[in-house]
N, C-alpha and C positions, 0 to 999 in steps of 0.2 A: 414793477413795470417801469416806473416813471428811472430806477437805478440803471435799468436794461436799456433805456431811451438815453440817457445820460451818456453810458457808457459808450454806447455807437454813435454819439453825437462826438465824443471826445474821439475817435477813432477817424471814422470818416469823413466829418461835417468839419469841425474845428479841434485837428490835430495839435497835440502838443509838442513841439517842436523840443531839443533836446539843447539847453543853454551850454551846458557847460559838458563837452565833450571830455571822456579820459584818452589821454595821450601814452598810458602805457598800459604796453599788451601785456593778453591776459596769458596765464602759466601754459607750458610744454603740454601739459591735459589737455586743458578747452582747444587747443590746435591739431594734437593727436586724436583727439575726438572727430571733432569735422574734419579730418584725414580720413577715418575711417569709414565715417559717416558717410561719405561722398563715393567709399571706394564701394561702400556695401549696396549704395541704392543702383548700383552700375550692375550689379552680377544679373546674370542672365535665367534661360526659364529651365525648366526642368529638377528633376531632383538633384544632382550638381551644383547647378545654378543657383535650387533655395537653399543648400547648406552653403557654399559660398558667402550669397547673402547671408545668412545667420551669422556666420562663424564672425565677419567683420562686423555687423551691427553689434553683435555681443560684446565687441572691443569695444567698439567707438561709444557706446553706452556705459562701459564701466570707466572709458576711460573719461565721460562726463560727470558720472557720480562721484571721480577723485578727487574732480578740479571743483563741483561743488561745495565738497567736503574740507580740499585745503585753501582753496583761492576765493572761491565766491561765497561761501559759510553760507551756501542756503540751505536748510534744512528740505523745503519741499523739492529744489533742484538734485539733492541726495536722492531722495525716496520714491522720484518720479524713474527717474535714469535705473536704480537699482531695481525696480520692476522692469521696466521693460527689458534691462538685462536679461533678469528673471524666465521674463517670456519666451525673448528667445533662445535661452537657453533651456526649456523645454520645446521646444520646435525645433529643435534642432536635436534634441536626443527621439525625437518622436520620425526626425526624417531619418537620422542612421538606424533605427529600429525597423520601421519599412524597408529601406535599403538590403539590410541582414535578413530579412524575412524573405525578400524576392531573390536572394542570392541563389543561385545553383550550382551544381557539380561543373566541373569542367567541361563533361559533353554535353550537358545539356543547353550549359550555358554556350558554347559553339554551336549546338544545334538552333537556337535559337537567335542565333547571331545569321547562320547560314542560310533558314527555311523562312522561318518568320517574323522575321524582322525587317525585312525587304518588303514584306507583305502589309506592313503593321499591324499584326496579328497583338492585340494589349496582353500584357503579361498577365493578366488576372485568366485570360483565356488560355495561355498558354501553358499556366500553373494547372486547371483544367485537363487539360490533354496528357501531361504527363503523372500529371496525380492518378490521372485512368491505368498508367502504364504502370501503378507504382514506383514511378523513379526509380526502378530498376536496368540497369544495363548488363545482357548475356553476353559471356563469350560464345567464340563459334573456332576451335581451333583448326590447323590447319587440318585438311582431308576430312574433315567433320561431316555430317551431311545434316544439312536443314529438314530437309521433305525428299522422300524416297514415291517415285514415281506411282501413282494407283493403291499405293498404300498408307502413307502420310492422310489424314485428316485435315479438312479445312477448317480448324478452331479458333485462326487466330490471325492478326496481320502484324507486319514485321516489316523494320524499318533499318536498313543499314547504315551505323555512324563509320565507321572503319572495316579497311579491309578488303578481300574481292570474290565476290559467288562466282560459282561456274553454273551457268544452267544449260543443264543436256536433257536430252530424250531418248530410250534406246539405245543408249549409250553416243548420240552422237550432240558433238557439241552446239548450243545454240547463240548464247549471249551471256555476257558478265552483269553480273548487276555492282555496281560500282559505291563508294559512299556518298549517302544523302539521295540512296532511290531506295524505295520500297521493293521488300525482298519478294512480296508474293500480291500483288498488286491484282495479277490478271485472274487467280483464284479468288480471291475478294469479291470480284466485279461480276465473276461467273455465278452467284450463287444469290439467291432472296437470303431474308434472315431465315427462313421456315426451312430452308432447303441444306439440306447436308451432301457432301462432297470427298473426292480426295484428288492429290497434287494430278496432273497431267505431266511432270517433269519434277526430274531431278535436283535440287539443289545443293553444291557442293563447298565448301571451301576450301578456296586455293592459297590461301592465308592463312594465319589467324586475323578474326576477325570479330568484332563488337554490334550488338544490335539491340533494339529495344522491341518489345512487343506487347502487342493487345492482346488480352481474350476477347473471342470474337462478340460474345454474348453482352461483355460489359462494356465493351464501346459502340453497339448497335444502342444502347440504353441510353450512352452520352451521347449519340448523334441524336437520336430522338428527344431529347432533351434541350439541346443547344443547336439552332438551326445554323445559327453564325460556326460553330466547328462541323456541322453537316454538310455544309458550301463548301469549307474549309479543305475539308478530304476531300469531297466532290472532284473538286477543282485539281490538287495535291497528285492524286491518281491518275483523273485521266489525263494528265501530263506526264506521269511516269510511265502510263504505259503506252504512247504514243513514243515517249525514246525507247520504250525496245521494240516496239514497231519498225522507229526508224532503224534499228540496228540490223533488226534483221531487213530490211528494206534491200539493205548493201551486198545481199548474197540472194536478190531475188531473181537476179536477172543470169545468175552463173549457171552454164549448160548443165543439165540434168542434174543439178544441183540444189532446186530450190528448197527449203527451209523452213519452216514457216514456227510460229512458239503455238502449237495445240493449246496451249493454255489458256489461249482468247477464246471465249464460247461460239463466236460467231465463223471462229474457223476451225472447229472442232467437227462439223459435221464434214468439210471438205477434205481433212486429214485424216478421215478413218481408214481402216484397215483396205486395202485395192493396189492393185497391181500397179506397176508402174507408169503403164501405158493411162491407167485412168487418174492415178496423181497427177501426171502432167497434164491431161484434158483441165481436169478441174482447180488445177494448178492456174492453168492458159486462162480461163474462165474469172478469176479473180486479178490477174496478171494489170488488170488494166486500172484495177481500185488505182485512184491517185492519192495519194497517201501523204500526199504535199498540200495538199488544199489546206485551205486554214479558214476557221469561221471562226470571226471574234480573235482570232490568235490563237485561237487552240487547234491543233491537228485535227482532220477527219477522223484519225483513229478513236477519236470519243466515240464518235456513229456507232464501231463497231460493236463493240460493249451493249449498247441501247438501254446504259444504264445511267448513265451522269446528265445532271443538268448542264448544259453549256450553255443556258441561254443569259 
């Protein structure tokens, strides 16, 4: 105690003041050191940022254990510096190990650049979602068909990275589904988990083109599971299908023309089988939905659904 009172008495009470200064500077190390030293405590945040940091602490540290070793001859100035070299040169093998660990394929790592990342959706949830998909990516070549009209099953959801769908009805065309929209969205949203289904249209390709998909069973499991990825679609969706809402919106108003994707369940009962004279009535009857309104920023079209959270 009385050595510990000594010492901070020598420190801050009655410092020792330094008689005899050295006038010559110390070796190209001790200065390459604190070059380094100064560049490394600068680098910034993130994984980048802390191997940055490392990478120059890891110099400026070895390059202190040299100048210990040839200019200063101190033994504990070696030993100290050559651990914490040490250190971070296991921190810095432990951040490119994560780095390589998180790394993905080229679509997914675009898809993730494109969907979720905007979102700050964290990677540990994002490796989640695709782990659901197995990291698998389908072709869909051109003239292929995804889902064939009343006969296709609804087993699964489907996500286009590349390429361009055509979706018809009765052979008449209705909307593309383009890259980075979900291929079958408005099936999805039409159905409970308990409930089974088949396509209401057609899905074509007019390309070749690349997609990822769910089985429907094992991602009703991960939704239930992770609420933060059950928002995640929530949200995802009824935003997708609000843009083919709005797509077809553009051919609602063309004389005897109107359109509509039966695929959405709430206008499935409006579209069934009736004369022409009764499509347009009940055509006229919805003619006036505004389709523009926006709550929160999300299109009305979530309403129709009456299946997504948008609150």
């Amino acid at each position: 105690m009385n050595e510990e009172n000594t010492l901070l008495d020598r420190i801050i009470f009655n410092p020792v003041l330094c008689e005899n200064w050295k006038y010559i500077m110390e070796g190209a190390a001790y200065h390459l050191a604190s070059f380094f030293l100064l560049l490394g405590y600068m680098g910034g945040s993130g994984t980048f940022g802390a191997i940055y940091i490392f990478v120059l602490l890891s110099i400026g540290f070895l390059c202190s254990a040299v100048w210990g070793w040839l200019n200063a001859c101190g033994l504990d100035i070696v030993i100290w510096n050559v651990l914490l070299f040490l250190i971070c040169l296991f921190q810095l093998a432990h951040l490119i190990y994560q780095l390589r660990k998180d790394t993905f394929s080229e679509e997914f790592d675009l898809l993730y650049k494109q969907i979720c990342q905007p979102l700050q959706v964290p990677l540990q949830t994002y490796k989640e979602i695709i782990k659901c998909c197995d990291e698998q990516v389908l072709p869909l070549a051109k003239d292929q068909t995804y889902a064939v009209e009343g006969k296709t099953s609804i087993d699964r959801l489907s996500f286009l990275l590349s390429g361009r769908v055509k979706v018809s009805q009765d052979g008449q065309f209705l909307h593309y589904v383009f890259p980075y929209q979900f291929l079958d969205s408005p099936e999805w949203e039409s159905l409970r988990p308990s409930e089974e289904g088949t396509f209401q249209a057609t899905l074509t390709a007019e390309i070749d083109s690349y997609f990822i998909t769910w089985q429907r069973e094992k991602l009703y499991l991960l939704l239930a599971k992770e609420h933060y990825i059950a928002r995640l679609f929530s949200v995802l969706l009824g935003y997708d299908i609000s843009e083919k809402l709005y797509a077809l919106n553009e051919k609602l108003f063309a004389k005897f023309g109107l359109q509509f994707d039966i695929r959405l369940p709430s206008l499935y009962h409006v579209l069934g089988p009736a004369s022409d004279t009764e499509v347009e009535k009940n055509a006229c009857d919805i003619i006036y939905l505004d389709f523009s309104n926006v709550f929160n920023n999300i299109p009305i079209a979530f309403c129709l659904t009456n299946k997504l959270n948008v609150g």
